[in-house]
DOFIGU-379720 format. One record per residue (C-alpha): residue number from 1; residue in three letters; x negated, y, z. Coordinates in steps of 0.05 Angstrom, whole numbers, m for minus. Each point is the difference from the previous one (the first is absolute). Layout:
N
nr  rest  xx  yy  zz
NUM  ALA  X  Y  Z
...
This chain:
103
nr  rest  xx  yy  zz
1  UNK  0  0  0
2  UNK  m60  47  13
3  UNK  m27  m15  m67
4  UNK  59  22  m34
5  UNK  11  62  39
6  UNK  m67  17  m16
7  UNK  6  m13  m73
8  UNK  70  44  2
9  UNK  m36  54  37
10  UNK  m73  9  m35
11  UNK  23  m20  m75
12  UNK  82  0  m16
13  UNK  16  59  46
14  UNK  m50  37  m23
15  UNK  32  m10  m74
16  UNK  67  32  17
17  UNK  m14  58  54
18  UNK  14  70  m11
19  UNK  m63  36  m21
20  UNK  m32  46  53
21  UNK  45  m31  59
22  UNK  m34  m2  71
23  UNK  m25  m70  12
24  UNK  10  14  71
25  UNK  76  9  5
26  UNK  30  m32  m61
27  UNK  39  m59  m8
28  UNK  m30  m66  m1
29  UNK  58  m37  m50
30  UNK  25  37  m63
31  UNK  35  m24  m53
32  UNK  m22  1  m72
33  UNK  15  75  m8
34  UNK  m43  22  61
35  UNK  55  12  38
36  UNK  3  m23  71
37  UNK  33  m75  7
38  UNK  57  21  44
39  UNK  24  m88  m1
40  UNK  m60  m27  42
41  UNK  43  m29  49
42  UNK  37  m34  m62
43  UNK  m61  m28  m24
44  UNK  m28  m29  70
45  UNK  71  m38  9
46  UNK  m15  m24  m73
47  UNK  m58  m23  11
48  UNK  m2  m40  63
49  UNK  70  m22  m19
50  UNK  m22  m22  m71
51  UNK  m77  m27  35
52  UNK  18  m30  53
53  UNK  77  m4  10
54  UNK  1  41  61
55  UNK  36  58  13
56  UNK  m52  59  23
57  UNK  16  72  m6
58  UNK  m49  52  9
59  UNK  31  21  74
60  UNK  m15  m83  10
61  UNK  m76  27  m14
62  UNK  m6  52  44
63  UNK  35  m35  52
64  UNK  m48  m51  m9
65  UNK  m63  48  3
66  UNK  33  48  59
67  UNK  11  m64  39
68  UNK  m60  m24  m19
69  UNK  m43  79  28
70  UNK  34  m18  57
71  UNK  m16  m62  23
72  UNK  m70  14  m31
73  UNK  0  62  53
74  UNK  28  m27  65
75  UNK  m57  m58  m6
76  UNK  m53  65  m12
77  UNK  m14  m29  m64
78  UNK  25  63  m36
79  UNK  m23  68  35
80  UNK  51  59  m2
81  UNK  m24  32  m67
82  UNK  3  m56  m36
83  UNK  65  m16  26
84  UNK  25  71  m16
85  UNK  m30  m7  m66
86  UNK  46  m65  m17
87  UNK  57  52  9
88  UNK  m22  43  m39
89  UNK  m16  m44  m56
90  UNK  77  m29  7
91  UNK  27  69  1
92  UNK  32  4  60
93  UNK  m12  37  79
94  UNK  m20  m42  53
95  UNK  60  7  35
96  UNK  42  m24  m71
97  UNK  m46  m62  m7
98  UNK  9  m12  76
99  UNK  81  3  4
100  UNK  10  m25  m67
101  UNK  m59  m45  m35
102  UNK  m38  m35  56
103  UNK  28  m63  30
């Protein structure tokens, strides 16, 4: 899976993006026009529906990886940056990931 997100990023990504845009806050998936892909989540349920006949959904994910922080944190395996920075990455405030993602 790493492979292919690396392939996507450094060589199909690269083919479709708007000229000039800042690398640092654009959108990782467009669709053939350069437009962002605004059916990610469609395309995750796809995929590990199609894959592997489970039904994941990207809030599954971050469940998963908020969960996941957690645990990682409570057993000081995970200092508090890093576990600040897995909310971040997920998109969401501590306090959101806390009530609503981690389990």
């Amino acid at each position: 899976m790493q492979a292919l997100l690396a392939l996507y990023v450094d060589v199909v990504r690269p083919l479709v993006a708007p000229k000039g845009e800042n690398k640092d806050t654009a959108m990782l998936f467009l669709n053939l026009d350069g437009t962002p892909d605004r059916l990610l989540g469609r395309h995750v349920e796809r995929y590990f529906r199609t894959a592997l006949n489970l039904k994941i959904t990207t809030t599954t994910i971050r469940k998963m990886a908020e969960t996941t922080a957690a645990d990682l944190f409570r057993r000081g395996l995970l200092t508090q940056a890093q576990k600040e920075a897995c909310h971040f990455v997920i998109g969401h405030s501590q306090t959101t990931s806390e009530n609503f993602y981690v389990q």
